[in-house]
C-alpha positions as CSV (number, residue, x, y, z in Angstrom):
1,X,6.8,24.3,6.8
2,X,9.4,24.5,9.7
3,X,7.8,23.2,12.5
4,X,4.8,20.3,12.9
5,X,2.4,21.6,15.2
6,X,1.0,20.0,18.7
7,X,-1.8,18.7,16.3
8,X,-0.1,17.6,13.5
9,X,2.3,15.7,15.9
10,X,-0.7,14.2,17.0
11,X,-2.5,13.2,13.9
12,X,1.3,11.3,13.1
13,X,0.8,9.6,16.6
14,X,-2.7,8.3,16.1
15,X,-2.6,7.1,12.6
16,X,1.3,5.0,13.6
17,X,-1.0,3.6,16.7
18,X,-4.4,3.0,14.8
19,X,-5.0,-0.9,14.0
20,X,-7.7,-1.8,11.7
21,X,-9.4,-3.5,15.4
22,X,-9.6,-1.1,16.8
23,X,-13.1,0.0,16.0
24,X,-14.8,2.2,13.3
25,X,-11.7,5.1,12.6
26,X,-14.2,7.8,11.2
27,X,-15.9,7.5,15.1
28,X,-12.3,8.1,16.8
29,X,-11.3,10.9,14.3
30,X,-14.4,12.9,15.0
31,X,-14.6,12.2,18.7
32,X,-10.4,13.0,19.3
33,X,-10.2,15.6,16.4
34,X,-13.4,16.7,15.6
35,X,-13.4,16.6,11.8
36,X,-14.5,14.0,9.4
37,X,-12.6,11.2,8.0
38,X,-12.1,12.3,4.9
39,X,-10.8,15.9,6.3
40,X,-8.9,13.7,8.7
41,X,-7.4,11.9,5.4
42,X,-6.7,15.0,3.4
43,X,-4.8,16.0,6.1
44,X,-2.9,13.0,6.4
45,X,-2.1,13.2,2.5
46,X,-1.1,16.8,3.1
47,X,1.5,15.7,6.3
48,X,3.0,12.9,4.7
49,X,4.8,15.0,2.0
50,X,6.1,17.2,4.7
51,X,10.0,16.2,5.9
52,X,9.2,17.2,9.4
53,X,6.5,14.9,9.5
54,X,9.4,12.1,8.2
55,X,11.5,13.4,11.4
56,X,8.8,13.1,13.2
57,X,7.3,9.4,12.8
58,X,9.4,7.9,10.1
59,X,7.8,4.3,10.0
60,X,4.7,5.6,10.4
61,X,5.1,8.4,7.4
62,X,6.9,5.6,5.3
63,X,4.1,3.0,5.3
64,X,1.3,6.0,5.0
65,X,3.3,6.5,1.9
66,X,3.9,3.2,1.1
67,X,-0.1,2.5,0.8
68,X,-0.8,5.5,-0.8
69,X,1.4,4.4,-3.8
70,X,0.4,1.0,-3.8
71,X,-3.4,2.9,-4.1
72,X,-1.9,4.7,-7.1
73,X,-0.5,1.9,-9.3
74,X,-3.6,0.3,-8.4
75,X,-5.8,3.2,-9.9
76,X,-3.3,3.4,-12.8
77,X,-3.7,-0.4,-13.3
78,X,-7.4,-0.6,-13.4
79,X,-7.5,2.7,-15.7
80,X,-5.1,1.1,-18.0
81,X,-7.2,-2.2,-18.1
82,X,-10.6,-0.5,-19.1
């Protein structure tokens, strides 16, 4: 990937400004991107690995990343215990 798109710039901008008060997320994906949540989250997983992305929003693609490893040891954890 060489260039983020006008979209992708603004899936970066939403998810660095979105605050857990700030009312169901699934209603302001669909209504500002018109896709589900979970499309809206694959697409964040996908973004996240991108290094434009990291030029892009830095803090924001560094604490997307930080929760989404803290998700993984957590899996890893809980598999390990059963």
């Amino acid at each position: 990937m060489n260039e983020l798109t006008e979209e992708h710039r603004a899936v970066l901008d939403f998810e660095g400004a979105w605050f857990k008060d700030m009312g169901p997320k699934d209603t302001a994906v669909r209504e500002r991107f018109g896709r589900s949540l979970v499309e809206h989250q694959q697409l964040v997983a996908w973004l996240i690995r991108q290094p434009e992305a990291l030029e892009h929003a830095p803090t924001t693609v560094r604490r997307l990343r930080r929760q989404r490893d803290q998700r993984l040891a957590r899996r890893r954890t809980e598999r390990e215990a059963s």
